[in-house]
C-alpha positions in Angstrom: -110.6 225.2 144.1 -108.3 223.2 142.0 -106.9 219.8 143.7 -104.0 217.8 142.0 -105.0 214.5 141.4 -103.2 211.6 140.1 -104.3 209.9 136.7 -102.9 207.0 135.6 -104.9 206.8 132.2 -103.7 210.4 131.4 -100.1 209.3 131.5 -100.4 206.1 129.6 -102.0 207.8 127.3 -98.8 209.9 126.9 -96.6 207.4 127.1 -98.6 205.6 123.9 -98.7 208.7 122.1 -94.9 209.0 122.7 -94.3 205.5 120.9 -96.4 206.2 118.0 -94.5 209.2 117.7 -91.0 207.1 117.8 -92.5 204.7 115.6 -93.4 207.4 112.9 -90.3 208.7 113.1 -88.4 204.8 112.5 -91.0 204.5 110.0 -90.3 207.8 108.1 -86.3 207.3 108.4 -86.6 203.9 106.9 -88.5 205.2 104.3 -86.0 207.8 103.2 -82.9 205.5 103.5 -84.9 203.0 100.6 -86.0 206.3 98.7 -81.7 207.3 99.1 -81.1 203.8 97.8 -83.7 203.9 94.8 -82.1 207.2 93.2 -78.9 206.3 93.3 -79.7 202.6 91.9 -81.5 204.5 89.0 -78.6 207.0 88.9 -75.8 204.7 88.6 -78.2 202.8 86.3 -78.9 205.2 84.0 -75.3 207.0 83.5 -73.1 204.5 83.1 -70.8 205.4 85.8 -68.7 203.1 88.3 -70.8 202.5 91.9 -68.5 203.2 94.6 -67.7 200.0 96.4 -64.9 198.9 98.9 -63.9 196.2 96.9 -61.2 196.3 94.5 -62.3 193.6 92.3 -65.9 194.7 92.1 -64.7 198.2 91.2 -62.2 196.6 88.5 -64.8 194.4 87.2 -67.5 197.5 86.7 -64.9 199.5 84.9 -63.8 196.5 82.6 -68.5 196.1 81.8 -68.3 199.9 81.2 -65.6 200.2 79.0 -66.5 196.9 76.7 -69.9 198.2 76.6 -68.5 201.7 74.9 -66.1 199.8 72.8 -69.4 198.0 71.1 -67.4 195.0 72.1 -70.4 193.9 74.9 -70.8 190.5 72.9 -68.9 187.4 74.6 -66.9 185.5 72.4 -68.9 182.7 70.9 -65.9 180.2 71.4 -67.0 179.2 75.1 -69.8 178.0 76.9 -71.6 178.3 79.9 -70.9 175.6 82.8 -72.4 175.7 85.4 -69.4 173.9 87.3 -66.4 175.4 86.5 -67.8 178.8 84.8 -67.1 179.1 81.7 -65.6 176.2 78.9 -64.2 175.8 75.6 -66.8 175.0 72.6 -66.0 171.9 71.3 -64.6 170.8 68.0 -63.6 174.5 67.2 -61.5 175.0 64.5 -59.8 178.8 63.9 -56.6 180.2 63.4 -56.4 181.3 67.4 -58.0 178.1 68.6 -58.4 174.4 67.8 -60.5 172.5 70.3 -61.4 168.7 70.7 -64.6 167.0 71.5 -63.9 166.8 75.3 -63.0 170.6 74.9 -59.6 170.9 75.3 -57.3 173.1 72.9 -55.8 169.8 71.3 -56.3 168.4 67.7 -56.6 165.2 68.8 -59.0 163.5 71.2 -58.2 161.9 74.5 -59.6 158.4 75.1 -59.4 159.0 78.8 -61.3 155.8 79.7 -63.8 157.5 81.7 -67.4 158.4 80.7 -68.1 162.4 80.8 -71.6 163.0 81.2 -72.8 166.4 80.0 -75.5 168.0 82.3 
C-alpha cells in the first residue's frame, strides 16, 4: 500500500532546479543579445555602410566619414590643430593663398598685443 506523504526536500529541490533553469535561460539570452551585437559591429565594420541610429546628426556625420574616406580625401587639413578646449584651432603663422594666420591664431596679418598672457597647454 502506497501512502501520500509530504516532503518538503522534494519540493525545494524543484523549486532550485526551477531557478537554475530560469537562470540558464537569462544566461543563454544574454549571451545571444552580445553575440547579435558582435556581428553586426563586425558587419557594419567591415562594409562600410551607415549604422542605423535615431539621431540625425550621428547618421549625417557617418555618411560625411564614408564618403571622404571613398573620395581618398580621409586626411584632415593640416592648417588646424587639435585643442583640447575649443576642438579644433587655426595653425599659427600660416601663410597660403586661402588663409593667412597670426601667432595667436587668428586669420589676421598682423598680431594683436591683447595685453594678456596666453598660456599654451
Amino acid at each position: 500500500m502506497y501512502i501520500l506523504t509530504y516532503d518538503p526536500t522534494l519540493i525545494m529541490a524543484e523549486d532550485k532546479r526551477n531557478i537554475n533553469y530560469t537562470g540558464l535561460a537569462v544566461f543563454y539570452l544574454v549571451s545571444v543579445f552580445f553575440l547579435i551585437e558582435g556581428a553586426l559591429r563586425i558587419y557594419y565594420a567591415a562594409t562600410d555602410n551607415i549604422p542605423p541610429h535615431s539621431n540625425y546628426s550621428v547618421r549625417k556625420e557617418w555618411q560625411w566619414v564614408t564618403e571622404r574616406k571613398l573620395s581618398g580625401n580621409a586626411s584632415f587639413n593640416k592648417d588646424f590643430i587639435y585643442d583640447k578646449w575649443i576642438g579644433w584651432n587655426n595653425r599659427a603663422n600660416i601663410k597660403t593663398d586661402k588663409i593667412q594666420t597670426n601667432a595667436q591664431h587668428m586669420r589676421n596679418s598682423q598680431n594683436f598685443n591683447t595685453g594678456c598672457v596666453f598660456l599654451q597647454l
